[in-house]
BASEMAR-141558 format. One record per residue (C-alpha): residue in three letters; chain; x, y, z. Coordinates in Angstrom, 3 decimals. Layout:
<r><type>ALA</type><mol>A</mol><c1>X</c1><c2>Y</c2><c3>Z</c3></r>
...
end
This chain:
<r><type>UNK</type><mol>A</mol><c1>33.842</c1><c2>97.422</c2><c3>17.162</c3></r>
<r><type>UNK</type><mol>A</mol><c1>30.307</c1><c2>95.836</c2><c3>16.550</c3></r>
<r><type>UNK</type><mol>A</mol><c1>27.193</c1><c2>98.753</c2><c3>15.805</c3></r>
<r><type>UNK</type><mol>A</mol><c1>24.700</c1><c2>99.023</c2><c3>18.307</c3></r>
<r><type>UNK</type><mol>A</mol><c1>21.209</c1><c2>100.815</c2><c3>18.402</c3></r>
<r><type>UNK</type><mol>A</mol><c1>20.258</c1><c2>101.990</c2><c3>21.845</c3></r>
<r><type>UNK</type><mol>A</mol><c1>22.778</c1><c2>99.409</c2><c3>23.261</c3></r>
<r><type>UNK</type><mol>A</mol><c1>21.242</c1><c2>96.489</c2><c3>21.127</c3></r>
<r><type>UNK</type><mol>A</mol><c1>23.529</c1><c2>94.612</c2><c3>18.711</c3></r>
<r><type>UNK</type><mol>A</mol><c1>22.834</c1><c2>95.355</c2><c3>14.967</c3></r>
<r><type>UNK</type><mol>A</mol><c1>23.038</c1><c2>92.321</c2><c3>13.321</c3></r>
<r><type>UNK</type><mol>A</mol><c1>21.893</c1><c2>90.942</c2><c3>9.800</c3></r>
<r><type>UNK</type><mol>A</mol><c1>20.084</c1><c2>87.458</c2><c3>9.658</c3></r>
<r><type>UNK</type><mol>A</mol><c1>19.682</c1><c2>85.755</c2><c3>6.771</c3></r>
<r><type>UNK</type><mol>A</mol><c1>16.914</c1><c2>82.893</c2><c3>7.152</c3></r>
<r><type>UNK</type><mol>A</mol><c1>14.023</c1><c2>81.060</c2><c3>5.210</c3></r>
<r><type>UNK</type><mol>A</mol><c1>10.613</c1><c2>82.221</c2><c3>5.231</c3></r>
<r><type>UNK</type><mol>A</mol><c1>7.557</c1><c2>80.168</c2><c3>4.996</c3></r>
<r><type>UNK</type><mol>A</mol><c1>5.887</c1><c2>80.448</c2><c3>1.244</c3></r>
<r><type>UNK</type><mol>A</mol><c1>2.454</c1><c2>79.608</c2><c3>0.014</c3></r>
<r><type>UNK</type><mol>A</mol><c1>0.620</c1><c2>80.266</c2><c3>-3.657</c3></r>
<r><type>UNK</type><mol>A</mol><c1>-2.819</c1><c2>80.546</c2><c3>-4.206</c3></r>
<r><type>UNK</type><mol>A</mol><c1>-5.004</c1><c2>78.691</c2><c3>-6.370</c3></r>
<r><type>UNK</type><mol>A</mol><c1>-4.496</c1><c2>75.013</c2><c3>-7.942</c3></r>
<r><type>UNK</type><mol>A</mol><c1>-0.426</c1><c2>74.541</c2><c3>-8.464</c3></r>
<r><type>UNK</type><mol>A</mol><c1>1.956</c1><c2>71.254</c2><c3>-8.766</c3></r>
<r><type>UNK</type><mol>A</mol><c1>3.602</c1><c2>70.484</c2><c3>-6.288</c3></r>
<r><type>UNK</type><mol>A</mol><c1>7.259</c1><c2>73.078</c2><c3>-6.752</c3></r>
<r><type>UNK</type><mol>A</mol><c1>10.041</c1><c2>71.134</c2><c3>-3.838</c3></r>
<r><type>UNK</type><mol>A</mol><c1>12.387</c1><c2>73.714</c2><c3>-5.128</c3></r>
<r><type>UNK</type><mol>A</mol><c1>10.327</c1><c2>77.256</c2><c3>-4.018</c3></r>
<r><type>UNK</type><mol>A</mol><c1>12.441</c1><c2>78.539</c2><c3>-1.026</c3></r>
<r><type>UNK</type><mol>A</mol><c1>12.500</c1><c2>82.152</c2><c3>-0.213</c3></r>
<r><type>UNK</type><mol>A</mol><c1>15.452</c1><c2>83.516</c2><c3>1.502</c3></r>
<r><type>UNK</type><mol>A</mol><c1>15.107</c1><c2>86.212</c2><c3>3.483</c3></r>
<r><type>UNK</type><mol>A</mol><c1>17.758</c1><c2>88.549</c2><c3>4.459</c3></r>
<r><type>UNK</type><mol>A</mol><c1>16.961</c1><c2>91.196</c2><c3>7.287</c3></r>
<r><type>UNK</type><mol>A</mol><c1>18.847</c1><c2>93.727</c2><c3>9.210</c3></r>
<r><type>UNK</type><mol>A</mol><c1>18.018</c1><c2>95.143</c2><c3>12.812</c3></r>
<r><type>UNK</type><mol>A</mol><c1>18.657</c1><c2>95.515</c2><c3>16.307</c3></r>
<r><type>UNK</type><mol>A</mol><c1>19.067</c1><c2>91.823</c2><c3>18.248</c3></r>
<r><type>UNK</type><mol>A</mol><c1>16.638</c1><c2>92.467</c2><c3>21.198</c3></r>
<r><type>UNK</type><mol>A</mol><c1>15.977</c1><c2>88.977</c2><c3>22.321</c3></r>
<r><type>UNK</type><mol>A</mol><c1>17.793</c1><c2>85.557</c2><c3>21.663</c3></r>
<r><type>UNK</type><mol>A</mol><c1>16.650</c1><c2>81.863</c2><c3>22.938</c3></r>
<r><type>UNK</type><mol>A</mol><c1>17.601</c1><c2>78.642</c2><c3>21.989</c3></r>
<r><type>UNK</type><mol>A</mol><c1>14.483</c1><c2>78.487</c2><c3>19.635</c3></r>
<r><type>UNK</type><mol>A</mol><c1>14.144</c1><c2>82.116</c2><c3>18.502</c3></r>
<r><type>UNK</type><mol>A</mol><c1>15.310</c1><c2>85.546</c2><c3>18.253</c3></r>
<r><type>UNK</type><mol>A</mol><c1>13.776</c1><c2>89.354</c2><c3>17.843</c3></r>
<r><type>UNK</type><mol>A</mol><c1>15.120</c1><c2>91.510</c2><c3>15.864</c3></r>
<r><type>UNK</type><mol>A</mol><c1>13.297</c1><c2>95.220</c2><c3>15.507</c3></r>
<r><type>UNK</type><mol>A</mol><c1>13.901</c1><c2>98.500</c2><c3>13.226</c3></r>
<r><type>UNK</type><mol>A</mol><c1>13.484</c1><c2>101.215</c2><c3>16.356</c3></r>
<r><type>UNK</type><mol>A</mol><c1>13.625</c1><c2>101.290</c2><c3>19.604</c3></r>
<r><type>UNK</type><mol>A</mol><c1>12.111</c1><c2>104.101</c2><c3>21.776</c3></r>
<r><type>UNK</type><mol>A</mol><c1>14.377</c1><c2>106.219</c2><c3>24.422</c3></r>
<r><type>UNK</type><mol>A</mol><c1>12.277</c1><c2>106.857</c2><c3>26.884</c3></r>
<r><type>UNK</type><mol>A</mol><c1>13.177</c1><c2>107.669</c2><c3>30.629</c3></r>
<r><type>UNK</type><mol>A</mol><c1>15.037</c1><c2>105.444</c2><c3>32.320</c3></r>
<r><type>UNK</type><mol>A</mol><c1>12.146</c1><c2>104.522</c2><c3>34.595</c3></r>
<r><type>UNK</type><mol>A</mol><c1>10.157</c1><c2>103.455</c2><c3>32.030</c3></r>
<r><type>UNK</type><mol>A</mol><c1>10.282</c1><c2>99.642</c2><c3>30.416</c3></r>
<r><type>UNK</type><mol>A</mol><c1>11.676</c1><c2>100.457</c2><c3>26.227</c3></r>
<r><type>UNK</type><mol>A</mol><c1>9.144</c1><c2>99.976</c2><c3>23.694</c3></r>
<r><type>UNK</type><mol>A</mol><c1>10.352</c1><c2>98.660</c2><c3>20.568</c3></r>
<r><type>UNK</type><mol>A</mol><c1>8.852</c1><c2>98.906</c2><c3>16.687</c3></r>
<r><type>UNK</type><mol>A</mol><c1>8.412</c1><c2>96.519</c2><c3>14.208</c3></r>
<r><type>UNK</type><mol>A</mol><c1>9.718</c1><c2>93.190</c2><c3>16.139</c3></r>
<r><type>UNK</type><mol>A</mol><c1>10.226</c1><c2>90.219</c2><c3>13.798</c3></r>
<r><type>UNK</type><mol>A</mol><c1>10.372</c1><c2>86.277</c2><c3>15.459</c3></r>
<r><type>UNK</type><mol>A</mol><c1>12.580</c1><c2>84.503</c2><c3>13.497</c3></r>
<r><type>UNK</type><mol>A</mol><c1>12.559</c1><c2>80.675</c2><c3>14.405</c3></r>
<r><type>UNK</type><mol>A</mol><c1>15.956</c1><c2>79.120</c2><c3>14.821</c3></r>
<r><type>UNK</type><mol>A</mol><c1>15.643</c1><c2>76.253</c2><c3>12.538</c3></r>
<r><type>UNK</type><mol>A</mol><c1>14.927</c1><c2>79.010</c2><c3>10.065</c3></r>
<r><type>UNK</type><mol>A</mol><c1>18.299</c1><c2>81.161</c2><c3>9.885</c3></r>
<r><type>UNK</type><mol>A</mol><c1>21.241</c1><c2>79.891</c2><c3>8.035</c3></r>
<r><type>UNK</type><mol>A</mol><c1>23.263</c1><c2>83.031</c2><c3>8.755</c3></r>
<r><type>UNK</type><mol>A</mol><c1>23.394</c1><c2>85.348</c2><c3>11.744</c3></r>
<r><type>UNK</type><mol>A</mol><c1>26.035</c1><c2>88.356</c2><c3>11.689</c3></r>
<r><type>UNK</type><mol>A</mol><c1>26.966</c1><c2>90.997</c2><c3>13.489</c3></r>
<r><type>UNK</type><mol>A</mol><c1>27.659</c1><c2>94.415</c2><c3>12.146</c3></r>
end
């Protein structure tokens, strides 16, 4: 049975992040940070997803508000599981 968090999928993403240095560097080809993250799978497109830590519960009138969202571009994850 998969986790959920306020009926969200929990899911961990592992993905690569954009990376810069300050300052006068050579050129590094090699510098690739991978990211691994861990939340609640609130939105998914064929270009994206959003993953968040919390998600309000609020009445059921009322439209959920949701913490710490985090776009991850699809041509950025390698790995997308769910828990």
């Amino acid at each position: 049975m998969r986790m959920k968090l306020a009926g969200y999928p929990i899911v961990t993403v592992e993905w690569i992040d954009s990376t810069s240095r300050p300052g006068w560097n050579q050129v590094d080809r090699d510098a690739e940070l991978r990211v691994v993250s861990v939340g609640a799978l609130i939105y998914s497109s064929k270009d994206r997803i959003i993953i968040t830590k919390s998600v309000a519960l609020g009445r059921p009138s009322e439209a959920q508000s949701f913490h710490s969202q985090m776009h991850i571009p699809r041509c950025a994850i390698r790995k997308m599981r769910y828990l």
